[in-house]
N, C-alpha and C positions, 0 to 999 in steps of 0.2 A: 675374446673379441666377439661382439654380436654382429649375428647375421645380417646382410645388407637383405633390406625388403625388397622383396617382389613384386612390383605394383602390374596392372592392367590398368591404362586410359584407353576407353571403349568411346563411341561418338554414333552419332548419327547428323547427318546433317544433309539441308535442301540446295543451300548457298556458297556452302563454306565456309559462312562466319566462325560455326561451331568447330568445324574441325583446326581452326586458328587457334581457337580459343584450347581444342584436346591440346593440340602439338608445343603451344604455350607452358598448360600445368606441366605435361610431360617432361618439356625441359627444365623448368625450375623443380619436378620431383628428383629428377636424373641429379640438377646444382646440390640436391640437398641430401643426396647419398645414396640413393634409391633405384634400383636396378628396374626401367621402365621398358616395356612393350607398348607402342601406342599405333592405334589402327582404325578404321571403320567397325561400326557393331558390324553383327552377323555371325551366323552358326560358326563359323571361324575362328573367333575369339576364344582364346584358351584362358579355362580358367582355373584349372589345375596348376597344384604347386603353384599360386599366387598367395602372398600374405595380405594385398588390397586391391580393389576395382574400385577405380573413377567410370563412373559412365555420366555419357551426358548426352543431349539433344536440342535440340532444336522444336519449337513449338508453333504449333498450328492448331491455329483454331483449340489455344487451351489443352493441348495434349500435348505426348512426346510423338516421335512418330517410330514406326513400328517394329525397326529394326532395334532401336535404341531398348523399348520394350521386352521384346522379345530375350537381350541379353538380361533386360533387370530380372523377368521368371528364370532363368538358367542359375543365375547368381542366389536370387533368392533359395531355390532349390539345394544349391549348393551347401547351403549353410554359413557363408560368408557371413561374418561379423563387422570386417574392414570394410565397406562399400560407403565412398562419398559420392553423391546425384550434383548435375550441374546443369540446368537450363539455361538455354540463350533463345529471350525473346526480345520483345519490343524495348526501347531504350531505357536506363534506368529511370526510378521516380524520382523526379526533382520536386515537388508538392504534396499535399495532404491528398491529394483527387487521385494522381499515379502511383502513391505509394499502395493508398488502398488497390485500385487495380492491381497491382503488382502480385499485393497480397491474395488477391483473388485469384488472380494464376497459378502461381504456388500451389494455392490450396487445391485447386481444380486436377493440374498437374498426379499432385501426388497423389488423389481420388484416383489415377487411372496405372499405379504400381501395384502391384501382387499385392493381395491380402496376407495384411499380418507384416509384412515388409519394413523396418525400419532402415536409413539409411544414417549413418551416422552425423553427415550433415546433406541440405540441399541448398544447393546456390544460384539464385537468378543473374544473369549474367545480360548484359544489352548485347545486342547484335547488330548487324548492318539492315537496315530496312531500306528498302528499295520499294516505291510507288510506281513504278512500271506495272501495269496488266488492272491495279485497283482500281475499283469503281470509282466512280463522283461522291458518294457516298462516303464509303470508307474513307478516301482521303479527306473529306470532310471532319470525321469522325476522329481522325487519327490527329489532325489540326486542333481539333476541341481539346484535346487533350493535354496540349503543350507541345506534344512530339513534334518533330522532323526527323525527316529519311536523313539518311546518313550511317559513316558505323561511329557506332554508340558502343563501340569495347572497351571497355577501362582498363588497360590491359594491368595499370598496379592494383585495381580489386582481385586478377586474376592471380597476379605473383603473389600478393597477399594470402589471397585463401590458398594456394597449391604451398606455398610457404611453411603456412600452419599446419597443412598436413601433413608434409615431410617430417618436420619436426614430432607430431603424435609419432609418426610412422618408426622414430629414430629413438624416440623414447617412449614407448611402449611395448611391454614384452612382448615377443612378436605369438598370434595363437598359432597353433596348429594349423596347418595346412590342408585345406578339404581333397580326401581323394578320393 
């Protein structure tokens, strides 16, 4: 009988939408066989005797924010092979104009992970946008775009992609364990 996987879903988040979105994967990795710990990033985060890290964040201004980070150098450091990345930012692209944005977050995003870092997948995820405190501008801005505030979670792209990991995570030899 093989081993039930040890996962880590790690978070960062401003609102909460993101840690919705951790405690979500967590539970459909837990449906799908997977022995999960799930928590805020931070020095705290064990990641010893784990066989995968999920970490994910929340984005500002085109970055993760810095707790989220800070786990990604820990992990990368680690030597961890298993690590899927999940951003939650602005809602998803429904046109050619927000998919390219989208894509340019992404990219910008992962510009700002450890050198040499690959994660095995990364996934932009919509969150709840709240226009409270933005300028006239921005909300302008964010109107040009298609968008509205709202939450913009998909929660079946979440079950989806956490889905599919379970399943690698269930059929793939598990590696070694970093210690």
């Amino acid at each position: 009988m093989a081993p039930v996987p040890r996962v880590v879903v790690t978070y960062a988040t401003a609102a909460g939408s993101t840690a919705g979105i951790a405690e979500r994967i967590a539970s459909v990795l837990r449906d799908g066989g997977c022995d999960v710990a799930c928590g805020p990033a931070g020095p705290a985060v064990e990641l010893e005797q784990v066989d995968a890290v999920v970490v994910g964040s929340a984005v500002h201004d085109m970055a993760w924010l810095s707790a989220a980070l800070d786990v990604l150098r820990r992990v990368a450091a680690s030597g961890h092979r298993s690590v899927w990345c999940f951003s939650v930012g602005a809602p998803m692209p429904r046109g050619r104009f927000t998919r390219f944005l989208a894509a340019r977050e992404v990219e910008r995003v992962e510009r700002g992970f450890p050198t040499g870092f690959r994660a095995r997948e990364h996934h932009l995820f919509g969150g709840i946008v709240e226009m409270r405190g933005v300028p006239l501008w921005g909300r302008l801005l964010y109107r040009l775009t298609g968008a509205r505030p709202g939450d913009h979670r998909d929660w079946a792209a979440v079950e989806a992609w956490s889905t599919r990991i379970a399943a690698q995570l269930q059929t793939a030899p598990t590696p070694p364990r970093p210690s």
